[in-house]
Every structure is written in C-alpha cells, then in structure tokens.
C-alpha positions as CSV (number, residue, x, y, z in Angstrom):
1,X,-10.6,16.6,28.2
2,X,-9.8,19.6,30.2
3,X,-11.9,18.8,33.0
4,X,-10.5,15.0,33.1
5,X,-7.0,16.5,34.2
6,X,-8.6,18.9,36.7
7,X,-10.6,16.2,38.3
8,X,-7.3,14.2,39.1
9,X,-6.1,14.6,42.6
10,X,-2.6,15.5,43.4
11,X,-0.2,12.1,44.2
12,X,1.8,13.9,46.5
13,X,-1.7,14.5,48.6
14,X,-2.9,11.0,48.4
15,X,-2.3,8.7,51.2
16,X,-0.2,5.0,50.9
17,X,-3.6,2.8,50.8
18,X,-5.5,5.3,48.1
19,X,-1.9,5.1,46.3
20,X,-2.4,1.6,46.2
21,X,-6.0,1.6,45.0
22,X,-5.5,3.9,41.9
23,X,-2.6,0.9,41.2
24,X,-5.5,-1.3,41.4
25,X,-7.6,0.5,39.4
26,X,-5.4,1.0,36.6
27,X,-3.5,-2.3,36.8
28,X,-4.2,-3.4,33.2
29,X,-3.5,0.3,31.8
30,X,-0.1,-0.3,34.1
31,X,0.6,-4.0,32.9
32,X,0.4,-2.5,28.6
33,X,3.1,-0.4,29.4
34,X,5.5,-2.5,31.7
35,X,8.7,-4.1,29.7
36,X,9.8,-6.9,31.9
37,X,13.5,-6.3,30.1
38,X,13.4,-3.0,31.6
39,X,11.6,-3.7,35.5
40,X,13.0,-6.9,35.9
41,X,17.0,-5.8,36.6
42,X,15.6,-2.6,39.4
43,X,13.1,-5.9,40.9
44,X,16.8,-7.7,41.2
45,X,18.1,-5.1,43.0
46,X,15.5,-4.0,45.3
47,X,15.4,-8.2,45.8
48,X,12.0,-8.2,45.7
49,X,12.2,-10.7,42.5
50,X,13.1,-14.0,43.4
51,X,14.5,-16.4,40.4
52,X,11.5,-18.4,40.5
53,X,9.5,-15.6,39.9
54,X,11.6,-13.5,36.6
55,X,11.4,-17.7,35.4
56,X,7.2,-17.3,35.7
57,X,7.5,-13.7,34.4
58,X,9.6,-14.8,31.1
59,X,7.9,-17.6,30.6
60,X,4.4,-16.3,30.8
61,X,2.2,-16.9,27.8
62,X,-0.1,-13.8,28.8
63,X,2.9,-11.7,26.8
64,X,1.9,-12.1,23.3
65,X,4.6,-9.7,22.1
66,X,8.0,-11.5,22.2
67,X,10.1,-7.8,23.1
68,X,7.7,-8.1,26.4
69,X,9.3,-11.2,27.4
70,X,12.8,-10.7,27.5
C-alpha cells in the first residue's frame, strides 16, 4: 500500500493534457462520488451547465440512488 502512494506523481507537476487523462482514467471512481445536488449549483455559476443539460442530469436513469438525483 505504501508503495501505491509513492508511485503517485505530484498534481502540481503534471501538465493540463496528463491532468485530463488521469480524469479519464478514473472517471467512473470520479462519477461514484459526484452528488449532482452539490456540483450542479458551482456548474450554474461557472455557466458551463445549460438548463437542458441539469434537465438530462436529473432525469438520468443511470442514478439508481434517488439522493444522487436531486
């Protein structure tokens, strides 16, 4: 376990596109952990999150635990 933490690299080193690869990588890990109720009010202000798409986000049927939808 010890040598799982010392193999990570540091974020601050890593560069934009390996950044976005580890994202990649990890996106399901990422997606278990993510509470729309929580993301979806920063998404509004950054305006990055159109209506359309919080509608597709609560609505989704891939979030089987009701607390993840809203």
């Amino acid at each position: 376990m010890a040598e799982s933490v010392l193999n990570v690299p540091d974020l601050k080193d890593l560069e934009e596109e390996e950044l976005w690869n580890l994202i990649d990588d990890n996106r399901h890990a990422i997606s278990l952990g993510v509470r729309p109720c929580v993301l979806i009010p920063y998404l509004r202000q950054a305006r990055v999150l159109t209506d359309l798409d919080e509608d597709e986000i609560l609505t989704c049927s891939s979030f089987t635990n009701r607390a993840m939808k809203t």
